[in-house]
mmJSON file of the N, C-alpha and C atoms, coordinates in Angstrom:
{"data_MODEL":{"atom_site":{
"group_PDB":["ATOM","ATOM","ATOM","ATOM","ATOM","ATOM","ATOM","ATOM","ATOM","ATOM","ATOM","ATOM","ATOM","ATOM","ATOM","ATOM","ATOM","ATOM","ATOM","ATOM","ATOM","ATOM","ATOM","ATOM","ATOM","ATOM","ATOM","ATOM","ATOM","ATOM","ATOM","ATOM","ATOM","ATOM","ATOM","ATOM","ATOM","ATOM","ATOM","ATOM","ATOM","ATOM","ATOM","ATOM","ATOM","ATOM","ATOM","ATOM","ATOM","ATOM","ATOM","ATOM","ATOM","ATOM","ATOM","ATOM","ATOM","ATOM","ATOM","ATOM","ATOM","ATOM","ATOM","ATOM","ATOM","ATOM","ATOM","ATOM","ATOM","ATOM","ATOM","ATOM","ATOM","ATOM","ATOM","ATOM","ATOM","ATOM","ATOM","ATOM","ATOM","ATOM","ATOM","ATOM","ATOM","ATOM","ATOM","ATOM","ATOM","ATOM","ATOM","ATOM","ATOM","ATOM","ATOM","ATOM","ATOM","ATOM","ATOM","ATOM","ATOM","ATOM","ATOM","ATOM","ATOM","ATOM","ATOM","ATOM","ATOM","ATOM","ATOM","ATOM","ATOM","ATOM","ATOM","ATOM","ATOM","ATOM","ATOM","ATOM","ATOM","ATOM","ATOM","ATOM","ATOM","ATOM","ATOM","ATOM","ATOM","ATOM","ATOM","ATOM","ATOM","ATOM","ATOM","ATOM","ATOM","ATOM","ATOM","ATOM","ATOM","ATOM","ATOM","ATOM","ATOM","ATOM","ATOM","ATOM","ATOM","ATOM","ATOM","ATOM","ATOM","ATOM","ATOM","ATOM","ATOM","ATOM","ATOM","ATOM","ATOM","ATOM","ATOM","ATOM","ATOM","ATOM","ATOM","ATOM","ATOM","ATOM","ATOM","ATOM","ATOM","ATOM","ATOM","ATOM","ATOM","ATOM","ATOM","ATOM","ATOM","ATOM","ATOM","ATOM","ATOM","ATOM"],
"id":[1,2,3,4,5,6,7,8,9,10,11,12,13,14,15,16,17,18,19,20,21,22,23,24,25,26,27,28,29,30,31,32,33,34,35,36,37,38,39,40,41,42,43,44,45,46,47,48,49,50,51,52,53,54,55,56,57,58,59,60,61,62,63,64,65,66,67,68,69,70,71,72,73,74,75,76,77,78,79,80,81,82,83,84,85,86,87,88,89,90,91,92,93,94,95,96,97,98,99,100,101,102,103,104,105,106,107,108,109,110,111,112,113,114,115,116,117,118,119,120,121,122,123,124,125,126,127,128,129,130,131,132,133,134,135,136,137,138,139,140,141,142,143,144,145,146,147,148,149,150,151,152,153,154,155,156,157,158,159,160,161,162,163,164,165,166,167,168,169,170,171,172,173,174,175,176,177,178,179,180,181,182,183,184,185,186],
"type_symbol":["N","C","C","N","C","C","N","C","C","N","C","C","N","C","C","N","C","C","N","C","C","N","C","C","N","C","C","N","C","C","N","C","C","N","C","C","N","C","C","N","C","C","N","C","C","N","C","C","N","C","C","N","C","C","N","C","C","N","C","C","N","C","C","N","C","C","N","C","C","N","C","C","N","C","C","N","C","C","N","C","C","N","C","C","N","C","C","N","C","C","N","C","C","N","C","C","N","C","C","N","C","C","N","C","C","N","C","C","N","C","C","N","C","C","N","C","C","N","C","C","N","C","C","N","C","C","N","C","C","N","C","C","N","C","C","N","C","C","N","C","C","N","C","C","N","C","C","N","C","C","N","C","C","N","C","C","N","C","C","N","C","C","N","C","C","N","C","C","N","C","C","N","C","C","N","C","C","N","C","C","N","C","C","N","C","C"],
"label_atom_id":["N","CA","C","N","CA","C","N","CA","C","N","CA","C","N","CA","C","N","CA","C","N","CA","C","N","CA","C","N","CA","C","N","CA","C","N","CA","C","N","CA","C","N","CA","C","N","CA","C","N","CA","C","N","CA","C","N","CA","C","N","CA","C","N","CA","C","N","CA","C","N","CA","C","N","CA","C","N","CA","C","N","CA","C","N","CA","C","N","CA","C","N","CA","C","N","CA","C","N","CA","C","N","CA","C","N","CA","C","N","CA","C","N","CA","C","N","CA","C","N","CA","C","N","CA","C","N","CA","C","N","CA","C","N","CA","C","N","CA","C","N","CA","C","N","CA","C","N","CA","C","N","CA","C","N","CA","C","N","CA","C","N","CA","C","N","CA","C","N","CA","C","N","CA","C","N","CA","C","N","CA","C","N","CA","C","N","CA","C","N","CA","C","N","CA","C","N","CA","C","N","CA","C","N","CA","C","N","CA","C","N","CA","C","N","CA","C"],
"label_alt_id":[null,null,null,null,null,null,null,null,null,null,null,null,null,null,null,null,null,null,null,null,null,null,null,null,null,null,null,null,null,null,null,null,null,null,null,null,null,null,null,null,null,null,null,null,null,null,null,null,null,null,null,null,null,null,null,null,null,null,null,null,null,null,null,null,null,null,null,null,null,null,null,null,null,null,null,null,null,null,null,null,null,null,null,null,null,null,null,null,null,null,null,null,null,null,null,null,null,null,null,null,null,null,null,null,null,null,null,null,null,null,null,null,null,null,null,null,null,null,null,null,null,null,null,null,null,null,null,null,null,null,null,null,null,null,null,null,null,null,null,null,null,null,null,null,null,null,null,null,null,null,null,null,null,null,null,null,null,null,null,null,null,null,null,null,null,null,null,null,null,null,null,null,null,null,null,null,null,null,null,null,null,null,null,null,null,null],
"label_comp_id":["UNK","UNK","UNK","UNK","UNK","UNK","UNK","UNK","UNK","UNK","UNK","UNK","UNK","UNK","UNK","UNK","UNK","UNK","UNK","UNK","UNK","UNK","UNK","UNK","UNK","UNK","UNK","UNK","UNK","UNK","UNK","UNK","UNK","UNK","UNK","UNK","UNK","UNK","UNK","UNK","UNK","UNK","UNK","UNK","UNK","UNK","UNK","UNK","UNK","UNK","UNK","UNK","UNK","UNK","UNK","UNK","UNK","UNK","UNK","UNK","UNK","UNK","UNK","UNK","UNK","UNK","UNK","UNK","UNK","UNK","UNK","UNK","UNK","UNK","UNK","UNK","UNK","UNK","UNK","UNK","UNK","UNK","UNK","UNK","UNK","UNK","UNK","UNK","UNK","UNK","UNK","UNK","UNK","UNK","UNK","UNK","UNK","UNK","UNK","UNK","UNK","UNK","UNK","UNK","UNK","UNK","UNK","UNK","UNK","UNK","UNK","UNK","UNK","UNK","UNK","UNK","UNK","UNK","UNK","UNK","UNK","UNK","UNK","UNK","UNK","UNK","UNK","UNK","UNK","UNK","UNK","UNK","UNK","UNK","UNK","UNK","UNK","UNK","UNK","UNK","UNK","UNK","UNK","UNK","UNK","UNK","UNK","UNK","UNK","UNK","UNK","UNK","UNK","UNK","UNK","UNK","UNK","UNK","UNK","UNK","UNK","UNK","UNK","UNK","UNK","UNK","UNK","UNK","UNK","UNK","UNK","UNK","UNK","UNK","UNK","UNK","UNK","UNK","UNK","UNK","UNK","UNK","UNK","UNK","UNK","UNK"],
"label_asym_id":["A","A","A","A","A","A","A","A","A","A","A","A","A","A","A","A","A","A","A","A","A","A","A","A","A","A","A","A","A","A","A","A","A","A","A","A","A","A","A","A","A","A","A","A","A","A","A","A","A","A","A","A","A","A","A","A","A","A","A","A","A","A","A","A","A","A","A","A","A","A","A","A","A","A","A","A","A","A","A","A","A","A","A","A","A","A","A","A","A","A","A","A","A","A","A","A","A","A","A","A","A","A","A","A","A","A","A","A","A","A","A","A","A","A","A","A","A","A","A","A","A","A","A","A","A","A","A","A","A","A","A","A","A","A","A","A","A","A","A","A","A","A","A","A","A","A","A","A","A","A","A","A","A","A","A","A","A","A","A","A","A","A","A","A","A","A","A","A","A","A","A","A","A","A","A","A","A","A","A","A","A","A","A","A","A","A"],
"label_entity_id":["1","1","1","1","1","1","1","1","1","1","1","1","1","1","1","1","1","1","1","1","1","1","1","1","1","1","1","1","1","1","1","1","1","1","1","1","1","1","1","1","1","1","1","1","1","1","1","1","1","1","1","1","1","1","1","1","1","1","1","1","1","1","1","1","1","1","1","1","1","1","1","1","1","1","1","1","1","1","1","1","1","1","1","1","1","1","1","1","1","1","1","1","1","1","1","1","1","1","1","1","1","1","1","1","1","1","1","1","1","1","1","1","1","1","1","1","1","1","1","1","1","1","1","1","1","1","1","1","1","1","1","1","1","1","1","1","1","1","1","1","1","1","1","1","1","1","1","1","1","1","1","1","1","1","1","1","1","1","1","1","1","1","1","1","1","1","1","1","1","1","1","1","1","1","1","1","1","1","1","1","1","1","1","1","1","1"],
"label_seq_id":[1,1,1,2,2,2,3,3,3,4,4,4,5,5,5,6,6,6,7,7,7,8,8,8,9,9,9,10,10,10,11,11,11,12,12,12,13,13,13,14,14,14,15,15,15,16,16,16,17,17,17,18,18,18,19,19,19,20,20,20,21,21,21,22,22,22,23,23,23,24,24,24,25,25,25,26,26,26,27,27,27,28,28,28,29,29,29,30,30,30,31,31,31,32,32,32,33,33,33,34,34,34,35,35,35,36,36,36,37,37,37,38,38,38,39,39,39,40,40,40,41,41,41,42,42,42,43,43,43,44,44,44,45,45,45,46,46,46,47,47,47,48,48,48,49,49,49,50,50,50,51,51,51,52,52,52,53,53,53,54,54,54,55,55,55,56,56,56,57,57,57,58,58,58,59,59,59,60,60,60,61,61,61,62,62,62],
"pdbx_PDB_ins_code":[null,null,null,null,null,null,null,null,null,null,null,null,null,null,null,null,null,null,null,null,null,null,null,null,null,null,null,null,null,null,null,null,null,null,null,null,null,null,null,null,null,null,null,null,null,null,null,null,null,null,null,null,null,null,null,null,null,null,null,null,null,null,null,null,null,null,null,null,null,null,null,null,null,null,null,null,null,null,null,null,null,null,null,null,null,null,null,null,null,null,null,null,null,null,null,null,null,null,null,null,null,null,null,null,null,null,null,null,null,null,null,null,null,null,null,null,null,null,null,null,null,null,null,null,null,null,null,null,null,null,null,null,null,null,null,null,null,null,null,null,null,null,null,null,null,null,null,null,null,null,null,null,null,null,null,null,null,null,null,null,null,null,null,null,null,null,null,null,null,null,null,null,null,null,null,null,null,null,null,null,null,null,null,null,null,null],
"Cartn_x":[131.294,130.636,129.348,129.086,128.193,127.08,125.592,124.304,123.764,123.504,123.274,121.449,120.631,119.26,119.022,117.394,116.795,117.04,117.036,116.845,118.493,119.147,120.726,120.687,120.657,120.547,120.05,118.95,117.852,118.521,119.258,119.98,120.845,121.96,123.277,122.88,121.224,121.311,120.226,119.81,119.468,120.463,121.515,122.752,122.809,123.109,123.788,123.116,121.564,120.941,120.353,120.002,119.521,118.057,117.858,116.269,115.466,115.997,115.179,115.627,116.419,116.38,115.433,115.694,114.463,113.147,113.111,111.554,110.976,112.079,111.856,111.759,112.442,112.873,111.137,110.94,109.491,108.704,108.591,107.255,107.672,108.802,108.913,108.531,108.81,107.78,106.371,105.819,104.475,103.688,104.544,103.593,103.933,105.136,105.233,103.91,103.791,103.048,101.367,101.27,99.582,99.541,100.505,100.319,100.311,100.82,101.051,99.323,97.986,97.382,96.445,96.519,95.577,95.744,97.011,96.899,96.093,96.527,95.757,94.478,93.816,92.999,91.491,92.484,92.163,91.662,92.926,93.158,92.248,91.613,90.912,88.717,88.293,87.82,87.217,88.577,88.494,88.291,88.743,88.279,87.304,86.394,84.82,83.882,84.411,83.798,83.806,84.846,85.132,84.101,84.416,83.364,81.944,81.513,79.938,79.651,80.368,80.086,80.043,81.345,81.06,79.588,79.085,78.116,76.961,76.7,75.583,75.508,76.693,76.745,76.134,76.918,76.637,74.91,74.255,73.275,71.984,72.499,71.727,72.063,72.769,73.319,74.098,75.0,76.027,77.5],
"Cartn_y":[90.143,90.953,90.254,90.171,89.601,90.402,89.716,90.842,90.522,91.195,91.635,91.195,90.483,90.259,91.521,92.396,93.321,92.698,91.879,91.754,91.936,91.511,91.69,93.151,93.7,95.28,96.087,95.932,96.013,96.338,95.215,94.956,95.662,95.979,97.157,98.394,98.401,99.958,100.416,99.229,99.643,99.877,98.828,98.924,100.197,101.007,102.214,103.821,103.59,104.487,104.781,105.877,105.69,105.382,104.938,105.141,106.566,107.696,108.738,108.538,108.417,108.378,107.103,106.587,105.254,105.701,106.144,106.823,108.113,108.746,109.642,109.387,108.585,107.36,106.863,106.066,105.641,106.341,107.542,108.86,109.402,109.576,110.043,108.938,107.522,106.86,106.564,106.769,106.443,107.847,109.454,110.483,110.384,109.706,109.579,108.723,107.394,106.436,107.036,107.607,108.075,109.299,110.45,111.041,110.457,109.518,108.634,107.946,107.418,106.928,108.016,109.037,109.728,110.747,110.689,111.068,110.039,108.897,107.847,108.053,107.972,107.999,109.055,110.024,111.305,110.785,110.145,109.914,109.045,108.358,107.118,107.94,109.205,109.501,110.242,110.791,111.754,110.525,109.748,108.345,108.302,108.065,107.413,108.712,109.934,111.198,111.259,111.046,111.293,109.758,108.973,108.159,107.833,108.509,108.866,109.708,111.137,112.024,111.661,110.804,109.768,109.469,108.573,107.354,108.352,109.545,110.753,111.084,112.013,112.415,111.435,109.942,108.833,108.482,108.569,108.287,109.691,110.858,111.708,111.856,110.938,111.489,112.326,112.417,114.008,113.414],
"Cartn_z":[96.517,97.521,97.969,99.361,100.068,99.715,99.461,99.683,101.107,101.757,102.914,102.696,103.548,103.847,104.094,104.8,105.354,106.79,106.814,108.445,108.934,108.38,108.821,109.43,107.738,107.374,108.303,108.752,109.783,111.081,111.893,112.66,113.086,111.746,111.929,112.282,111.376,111.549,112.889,113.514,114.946,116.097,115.847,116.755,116.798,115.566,115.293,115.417,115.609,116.178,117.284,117.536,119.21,119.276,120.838,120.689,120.114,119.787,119.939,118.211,117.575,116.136,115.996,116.193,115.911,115.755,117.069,116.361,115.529,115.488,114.124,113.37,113.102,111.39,111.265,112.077,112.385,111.652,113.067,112.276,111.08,110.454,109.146,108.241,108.175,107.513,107.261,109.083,108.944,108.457,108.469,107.918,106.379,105.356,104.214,104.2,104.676,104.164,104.363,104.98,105.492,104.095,103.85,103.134,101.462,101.195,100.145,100.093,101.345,101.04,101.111,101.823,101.015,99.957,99.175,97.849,97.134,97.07,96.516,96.55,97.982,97.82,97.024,96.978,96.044,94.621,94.395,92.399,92.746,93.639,93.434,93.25,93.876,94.512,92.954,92.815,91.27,89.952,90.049,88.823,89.26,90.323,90.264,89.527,90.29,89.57,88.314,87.421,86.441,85.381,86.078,85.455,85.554,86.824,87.149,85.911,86.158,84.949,83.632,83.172,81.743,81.447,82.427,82.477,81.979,82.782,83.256,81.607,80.72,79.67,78.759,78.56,77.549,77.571,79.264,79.087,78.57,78.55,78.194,76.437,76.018,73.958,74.234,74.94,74.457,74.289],
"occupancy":[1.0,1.0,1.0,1.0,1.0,1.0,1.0,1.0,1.0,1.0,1.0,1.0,1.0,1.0,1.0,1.0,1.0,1.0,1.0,1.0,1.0,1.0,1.0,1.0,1.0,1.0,1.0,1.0,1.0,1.0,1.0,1.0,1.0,1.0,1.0,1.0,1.0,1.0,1.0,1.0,1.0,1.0,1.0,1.0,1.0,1.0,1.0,1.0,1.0,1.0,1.0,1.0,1.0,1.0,1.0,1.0,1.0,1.0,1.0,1.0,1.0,1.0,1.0,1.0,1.0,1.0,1.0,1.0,1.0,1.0,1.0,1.0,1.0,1.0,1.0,1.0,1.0,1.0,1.0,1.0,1.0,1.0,1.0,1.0,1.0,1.0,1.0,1.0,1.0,1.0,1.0,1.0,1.0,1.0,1.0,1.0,1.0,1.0,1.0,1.0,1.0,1.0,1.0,1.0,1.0,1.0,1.0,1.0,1.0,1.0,1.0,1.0,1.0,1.0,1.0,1.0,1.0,1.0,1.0,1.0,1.0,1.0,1.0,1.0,1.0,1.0,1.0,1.0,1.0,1.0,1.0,1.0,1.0,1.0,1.0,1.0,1.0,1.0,1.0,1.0,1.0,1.0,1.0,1.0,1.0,1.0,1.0,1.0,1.0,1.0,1.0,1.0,1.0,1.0,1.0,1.0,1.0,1.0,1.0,1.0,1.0,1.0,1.0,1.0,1.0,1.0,1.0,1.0,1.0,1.0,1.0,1.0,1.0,1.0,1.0,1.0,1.0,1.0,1.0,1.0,1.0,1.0,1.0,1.0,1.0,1.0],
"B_iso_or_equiv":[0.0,0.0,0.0,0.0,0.0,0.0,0.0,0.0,0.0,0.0,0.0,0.0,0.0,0.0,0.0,0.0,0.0,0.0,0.0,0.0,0.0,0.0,0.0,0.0,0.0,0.0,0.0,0.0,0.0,0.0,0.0,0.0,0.0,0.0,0.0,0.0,0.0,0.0,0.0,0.0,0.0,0.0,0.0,0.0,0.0,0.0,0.0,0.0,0.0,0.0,0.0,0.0,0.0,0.0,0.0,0.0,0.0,0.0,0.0,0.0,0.0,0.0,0.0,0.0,0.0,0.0,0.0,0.0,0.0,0.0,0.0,0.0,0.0,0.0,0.0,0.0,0.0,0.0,0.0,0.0,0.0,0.0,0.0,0.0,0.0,0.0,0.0,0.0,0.0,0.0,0.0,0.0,0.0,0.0,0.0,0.0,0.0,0.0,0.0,0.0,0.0,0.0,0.0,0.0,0.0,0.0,0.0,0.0,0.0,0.0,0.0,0.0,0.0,0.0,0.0,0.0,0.0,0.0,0.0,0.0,0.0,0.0,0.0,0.0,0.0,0.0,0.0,0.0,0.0,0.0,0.0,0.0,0.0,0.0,0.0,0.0,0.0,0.0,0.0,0.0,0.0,0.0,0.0,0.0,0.0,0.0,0.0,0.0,0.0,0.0,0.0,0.0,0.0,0.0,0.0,0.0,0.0,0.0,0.0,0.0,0.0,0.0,0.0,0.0,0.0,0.0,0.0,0.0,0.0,0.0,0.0,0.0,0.0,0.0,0.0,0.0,0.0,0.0,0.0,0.0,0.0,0.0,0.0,0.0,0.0,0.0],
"pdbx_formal_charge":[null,null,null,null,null,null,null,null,null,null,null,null,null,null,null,null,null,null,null,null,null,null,null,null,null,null,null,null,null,null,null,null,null,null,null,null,null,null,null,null,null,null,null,null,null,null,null,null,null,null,null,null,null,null,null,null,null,null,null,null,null,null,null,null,null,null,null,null,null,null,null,null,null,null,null,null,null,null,null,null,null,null,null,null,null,null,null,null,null,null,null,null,null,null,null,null,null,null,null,null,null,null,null,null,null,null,null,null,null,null,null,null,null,null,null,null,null,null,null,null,null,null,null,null,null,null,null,null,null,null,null,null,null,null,null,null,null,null,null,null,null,null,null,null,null,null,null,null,null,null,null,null,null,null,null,null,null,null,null,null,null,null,null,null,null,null,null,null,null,null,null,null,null,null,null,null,null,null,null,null,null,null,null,null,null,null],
"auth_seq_id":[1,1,1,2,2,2,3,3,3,4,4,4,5,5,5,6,6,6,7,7,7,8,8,8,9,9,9,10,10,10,11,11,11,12,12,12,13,13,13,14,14,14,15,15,15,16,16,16,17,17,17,18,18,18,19,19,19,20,20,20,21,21,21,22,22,22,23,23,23,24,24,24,25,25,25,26,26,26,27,27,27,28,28,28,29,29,29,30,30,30,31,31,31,32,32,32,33,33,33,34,34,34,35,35,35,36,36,36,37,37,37,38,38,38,39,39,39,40,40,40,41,41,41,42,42,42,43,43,43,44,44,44,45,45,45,46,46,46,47,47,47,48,48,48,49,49,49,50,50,50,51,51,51,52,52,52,53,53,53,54,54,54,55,55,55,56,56,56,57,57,57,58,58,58,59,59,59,60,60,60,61,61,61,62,62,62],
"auth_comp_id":["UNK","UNK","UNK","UNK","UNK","UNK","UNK","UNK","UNK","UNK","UNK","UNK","UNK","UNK","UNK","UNK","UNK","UNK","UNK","UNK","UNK","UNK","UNK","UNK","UNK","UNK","UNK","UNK","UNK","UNK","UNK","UNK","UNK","UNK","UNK","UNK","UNK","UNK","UNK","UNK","UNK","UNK","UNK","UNK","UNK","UNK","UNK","UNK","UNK","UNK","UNK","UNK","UNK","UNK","UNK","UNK","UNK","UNK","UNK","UNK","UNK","UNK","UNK","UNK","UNK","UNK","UNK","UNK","UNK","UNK","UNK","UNK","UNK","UNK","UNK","UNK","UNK","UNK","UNK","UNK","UNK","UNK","UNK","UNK","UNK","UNK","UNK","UNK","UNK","UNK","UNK","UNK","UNK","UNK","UNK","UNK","UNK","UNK","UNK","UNK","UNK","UNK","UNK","UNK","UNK","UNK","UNK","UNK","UNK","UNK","UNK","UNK","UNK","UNK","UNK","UNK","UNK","UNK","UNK","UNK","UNK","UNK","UNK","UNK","UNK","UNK","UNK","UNK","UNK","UNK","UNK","UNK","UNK","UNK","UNK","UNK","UNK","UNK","UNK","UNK","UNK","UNK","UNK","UNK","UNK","UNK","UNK","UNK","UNK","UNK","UNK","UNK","UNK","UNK","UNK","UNK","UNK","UNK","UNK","UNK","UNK","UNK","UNK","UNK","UNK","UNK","UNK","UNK","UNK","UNK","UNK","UNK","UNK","UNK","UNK","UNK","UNK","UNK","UNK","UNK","UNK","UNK","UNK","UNK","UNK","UNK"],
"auth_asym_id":["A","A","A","A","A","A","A","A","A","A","A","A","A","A","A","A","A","A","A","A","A","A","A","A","A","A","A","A","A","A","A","A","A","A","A","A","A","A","A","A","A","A","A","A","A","A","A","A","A","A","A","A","A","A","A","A","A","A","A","A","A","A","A","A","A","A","A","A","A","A","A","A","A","A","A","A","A","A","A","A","A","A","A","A","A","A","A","A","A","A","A","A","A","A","A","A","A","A","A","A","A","A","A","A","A","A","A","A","A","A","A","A","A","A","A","A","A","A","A","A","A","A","A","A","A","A","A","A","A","A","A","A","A","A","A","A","A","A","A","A","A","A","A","A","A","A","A","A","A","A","A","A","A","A","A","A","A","A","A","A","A","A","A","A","A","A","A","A","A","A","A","A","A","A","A","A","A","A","A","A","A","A","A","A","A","A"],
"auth_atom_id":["N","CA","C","N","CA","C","N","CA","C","N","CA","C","N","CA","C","N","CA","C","N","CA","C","N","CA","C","N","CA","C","N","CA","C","N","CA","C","N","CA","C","N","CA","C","N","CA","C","N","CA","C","N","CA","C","N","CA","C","N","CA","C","N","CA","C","N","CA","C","N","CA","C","N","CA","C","N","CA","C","N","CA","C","N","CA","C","N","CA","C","N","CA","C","N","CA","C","N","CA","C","N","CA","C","N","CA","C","N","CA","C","N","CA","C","N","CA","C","N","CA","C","N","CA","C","N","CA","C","N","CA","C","N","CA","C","N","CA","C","N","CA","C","N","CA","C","N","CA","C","N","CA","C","N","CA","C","N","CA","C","N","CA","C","N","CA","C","N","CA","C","N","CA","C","N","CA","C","N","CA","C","N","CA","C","N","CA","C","N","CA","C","N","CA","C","N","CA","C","N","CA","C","N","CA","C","N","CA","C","N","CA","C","N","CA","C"],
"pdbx_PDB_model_num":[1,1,1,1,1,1,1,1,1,1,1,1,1,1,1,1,1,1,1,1,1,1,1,1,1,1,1,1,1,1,1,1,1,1,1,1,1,1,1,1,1,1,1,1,1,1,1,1,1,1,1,1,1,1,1,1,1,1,1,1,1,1,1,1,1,1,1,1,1,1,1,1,1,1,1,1,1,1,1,1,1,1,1,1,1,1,1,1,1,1,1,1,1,1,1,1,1,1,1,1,1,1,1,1,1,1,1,1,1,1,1,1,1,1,1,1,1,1,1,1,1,1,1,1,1,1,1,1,1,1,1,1,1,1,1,1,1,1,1,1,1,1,1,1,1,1,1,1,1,1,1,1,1,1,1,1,1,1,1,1,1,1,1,1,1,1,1,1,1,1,1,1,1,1,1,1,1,1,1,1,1,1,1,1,1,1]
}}}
């Protein structure tokens, strides 16, 4: 069995959709990917907090 590249892949499955699925496909990736960076950016937001507060405690003795 042949493996197929992305770009082949790519290819078949533009033939095979329309312009108006194309760009749904699109916006359903680019609102996964935007919602994906600002979860991140959350967990990233909540680690600095969480280690400000560390730093704050360690430097008062507690």
């Amino acid at each position: 069995m042949k493996q197929k590249t992305s770009a082949k892949w790519y290819e078949e499955v533009k033939k095979r959709l329309s312009e108006r699925q194309r760009v749904f496909f699109f916006l359903i990736l680019l609102v996964t990917f935007l919602i994906r960076e600002k979860s991140d950016k959350r967990w990233q937001s909540a680690a600095a907090a969480l280690r400000l507060g560390k730093k704050e405690l360690e430097s008062k003795g507690l």
